[in-house]
N, C-alpha and C positions, 0 to 999 in steps of 0.2 A: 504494500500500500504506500510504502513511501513512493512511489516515484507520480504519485497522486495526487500529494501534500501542494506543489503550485498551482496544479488547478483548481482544486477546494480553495486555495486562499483567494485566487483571482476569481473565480465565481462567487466567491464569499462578499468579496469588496466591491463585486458590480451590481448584488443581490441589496434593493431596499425599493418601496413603493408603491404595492397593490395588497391584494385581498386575498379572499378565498384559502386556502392550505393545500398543502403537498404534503400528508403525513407520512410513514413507514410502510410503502404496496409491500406485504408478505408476501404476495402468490410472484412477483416479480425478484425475488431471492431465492437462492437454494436452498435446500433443507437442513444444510448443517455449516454453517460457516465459521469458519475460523476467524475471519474478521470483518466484521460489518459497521460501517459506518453511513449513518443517514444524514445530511441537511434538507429543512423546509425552509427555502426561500422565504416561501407564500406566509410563513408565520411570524419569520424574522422581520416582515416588512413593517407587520403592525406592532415592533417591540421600539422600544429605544435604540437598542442596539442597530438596527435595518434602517430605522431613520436618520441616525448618526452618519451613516457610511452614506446612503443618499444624499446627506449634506454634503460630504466631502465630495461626491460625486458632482454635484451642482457647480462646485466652484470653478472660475474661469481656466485654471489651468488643466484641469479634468475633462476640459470641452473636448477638445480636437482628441483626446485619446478613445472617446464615448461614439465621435462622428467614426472614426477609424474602426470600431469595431463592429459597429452594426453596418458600415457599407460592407467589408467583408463576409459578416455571417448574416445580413439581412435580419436580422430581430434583435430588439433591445434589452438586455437582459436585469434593466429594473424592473420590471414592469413583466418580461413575459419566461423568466426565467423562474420553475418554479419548484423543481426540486431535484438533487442528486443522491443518488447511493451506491455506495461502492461496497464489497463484498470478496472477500476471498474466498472459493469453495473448498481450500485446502490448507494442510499446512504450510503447503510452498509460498516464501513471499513474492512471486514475480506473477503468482496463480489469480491474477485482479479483473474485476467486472467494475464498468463505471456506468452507469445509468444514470443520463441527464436527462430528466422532463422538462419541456420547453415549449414554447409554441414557435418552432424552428419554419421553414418551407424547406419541405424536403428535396424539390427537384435542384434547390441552391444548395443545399448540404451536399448532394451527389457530386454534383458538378465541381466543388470546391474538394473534392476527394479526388475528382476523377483526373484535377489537375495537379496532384502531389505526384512525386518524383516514384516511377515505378511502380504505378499506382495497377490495382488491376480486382476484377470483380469474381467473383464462384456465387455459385446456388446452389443453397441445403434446402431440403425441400423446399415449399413458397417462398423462402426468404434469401434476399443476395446477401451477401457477406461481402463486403467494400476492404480493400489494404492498402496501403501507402507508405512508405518507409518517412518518418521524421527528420529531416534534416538538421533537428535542432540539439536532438541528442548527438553525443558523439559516438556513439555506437552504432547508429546508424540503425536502428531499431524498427521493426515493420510495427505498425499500429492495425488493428482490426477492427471492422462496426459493421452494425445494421442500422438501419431505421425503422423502427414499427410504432405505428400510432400515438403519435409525439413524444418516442424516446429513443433517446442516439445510445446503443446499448454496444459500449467499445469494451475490447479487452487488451491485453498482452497479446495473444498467442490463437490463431484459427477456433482451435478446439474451447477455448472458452467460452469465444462468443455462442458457438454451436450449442452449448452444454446452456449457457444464459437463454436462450431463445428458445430450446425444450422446456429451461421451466416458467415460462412468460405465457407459451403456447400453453403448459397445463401435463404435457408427455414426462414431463422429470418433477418429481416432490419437492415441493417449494418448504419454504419458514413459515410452519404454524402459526398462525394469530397466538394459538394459545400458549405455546413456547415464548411467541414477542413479550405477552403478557407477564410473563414468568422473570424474563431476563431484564425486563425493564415494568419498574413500576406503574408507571402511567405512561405505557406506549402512546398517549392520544394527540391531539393535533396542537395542544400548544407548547409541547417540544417541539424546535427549532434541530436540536440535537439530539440523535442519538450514536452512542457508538458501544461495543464491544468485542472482545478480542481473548485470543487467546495465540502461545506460542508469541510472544514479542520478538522474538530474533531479529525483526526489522530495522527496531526503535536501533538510531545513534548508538557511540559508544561514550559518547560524552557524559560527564558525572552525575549531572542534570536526568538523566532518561537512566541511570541504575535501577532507581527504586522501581520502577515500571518494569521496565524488561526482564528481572527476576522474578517477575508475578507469577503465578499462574492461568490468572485471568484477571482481565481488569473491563470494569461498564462507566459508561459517563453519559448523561443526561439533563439536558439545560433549557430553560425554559424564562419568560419575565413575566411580570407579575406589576402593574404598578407603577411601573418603572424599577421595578427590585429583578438583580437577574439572578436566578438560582440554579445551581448543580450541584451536582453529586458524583461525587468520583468513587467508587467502592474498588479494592483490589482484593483478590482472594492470595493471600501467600501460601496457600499450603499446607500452614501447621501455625498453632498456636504462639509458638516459642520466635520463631521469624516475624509471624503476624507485629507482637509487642514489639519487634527491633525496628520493624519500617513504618509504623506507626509513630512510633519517636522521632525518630527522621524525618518525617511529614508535618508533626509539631515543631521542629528544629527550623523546617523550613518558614514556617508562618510566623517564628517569633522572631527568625531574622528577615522577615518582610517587613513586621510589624516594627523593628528598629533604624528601617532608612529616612533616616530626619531629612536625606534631599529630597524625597518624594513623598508627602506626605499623605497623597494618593494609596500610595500602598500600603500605610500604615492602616488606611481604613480601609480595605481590602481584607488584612491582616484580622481586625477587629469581626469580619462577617462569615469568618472561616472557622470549622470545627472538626477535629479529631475523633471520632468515635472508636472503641477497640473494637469487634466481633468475632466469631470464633476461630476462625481460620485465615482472618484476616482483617480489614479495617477499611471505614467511608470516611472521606472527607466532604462535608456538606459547607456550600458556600450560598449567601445570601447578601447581596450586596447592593450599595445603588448603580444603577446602569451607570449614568451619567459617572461617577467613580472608576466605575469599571474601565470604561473608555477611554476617560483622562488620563488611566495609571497605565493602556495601554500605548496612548500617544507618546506619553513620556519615553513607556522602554522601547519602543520602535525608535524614537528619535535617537536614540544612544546607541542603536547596532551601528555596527560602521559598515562602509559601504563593500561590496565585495572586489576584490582585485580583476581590476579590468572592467569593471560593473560601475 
């Protein structure tokens, strides 16, 4: 799923403005996934958060980047961009399904395929299977898709997509509702977020993504309220005796949030965040003001440095 992570963000920051919901389609996931990650656009628009980034999208220097993408892909994706989900069906991390709903036009989608480098088409039963090699990775990487009924359902690798489209069609076992229910507390539409996972191998190796990647399983789920934006981070460690170690380490880190006197942003971030132990493992529950949330995020984005040659 990491090689995922730019496009959730840049669909994340061009996602704010309309109605309705995109919540978590079960019958369009496999039946056992190793890792699932959902965004609703459609829900985030009407939070703080979705309007926030619509501001920043408004602003004059944002213009021509917003002109430039919708001549490209013909649809505007404040407004008609309305949900994605990605899904691993395996332990493997490269094994990815990304399913974007959109209100795209598909004959523009073909055509904008059909002009990538190498590009070329097959058909599994009713459905064409589109490929294109990326120019932009250095691997030089083929990408795979379909189109069905307002969803561009790409993968890695031929056989993914093939495998995504048996279970869309109904012919391969999809993810139970009743399972959704199970793994996430209130699967319903005014999470914005969902994710869960299992096998992290993916995650960095940086000190920041230890606690995680040691999981066993880790679920996160986010939602606003109010203007209060709330999540839930739960990790299962395994055993009791681990559970208590990364649990402290998870307090360690909220009470050195809660000590950066240059950003006092964080501090109350720090103040809306809670430690719970459980038995095999531990939730960290956050409840915070959006408007906070957002300012503490401007700040640490303005402090990354830029990348070399970027």
């Amino acid at each position: 799923m990491k090689s995922a992570v730019p496009v959730i963000l840049a669909f994340w920051i061009a996602a704010a403005g309309g109605a309705a919901g995109a919540p978590l389609k079960c019958t369009d996931v496999g039946a056992e996934p190793a890792r699932l990650l959902h965004i609703d656009f459609d829900a985030m628009r009407e939070a703080y958060v979705g309007k926030y980034f619509l501001y920043q999208l408004d602003k004059p220097e944002m213009h021509s980047n917003m002109v430039a993408f919708q001549s490209i892909f013909s649809f505007d994706p404040r407004e008609q961009l309305h949900g994605m989900t990605i899904y691993t069906a395996s332990s493997t991390p490269n094994d990815n399904v990304v399913i974007t709903y959109a209100d795209f036009e598909p004959g523009h989608l073909v055509k904008l395929i059909a002009s990538g480098e190498a590009a070329f088409a097959v058909t599994n039963n009713q459905h064409v299977i589109y490929s294109w090699i990326d120019k932009n990775k250095k691997s030089g990487a083929r990408n795979y898709a379909a189109i069905l009924d307002g969803r561009l359902i790409a993968g890695n690798a031929q056989q993914s997509v093939i495998d995504a489209l048996a279970v869309v069609d109904g012919s391969a076992p999809s993810f139970s509702p009743q399972k959704a229910a199970r793994e996430f507390d209130t699967p319903g539409a005014t999470n914005f977020v969902l994710a869960c996972a299992q096998n992290l191998e993916f995650l960095e190796s940086d000190s920041k993504m230890a606690l995680l990647k040691s999981s066993k399983r880790v679920k996160l789920q986010a939602s606003e309220s109010d203007e209060v934006l709330k999540a839930t981070l739960t990790v299962d460690a395994g055993d009791e005796q681990t559970a208590r170690q990364m649990s402290l380490v998870a307090q360690s880190l909220i009470t050195a949030l809660s000590l950066q006197k240059e950003n006092p942003r964080a501090a109350k971030l720090a103040g809306g965040m809670t430690v719970q132990l459980e038995a095999t493992g531990f939730r960290v529950d956050i409840a915070v003001s959006s408007e906070d949330a957002m300012a503490a995020l401007k700040a640490y984005t303005q402090k990354i440095p830029p990348k070399p040659g970027g």
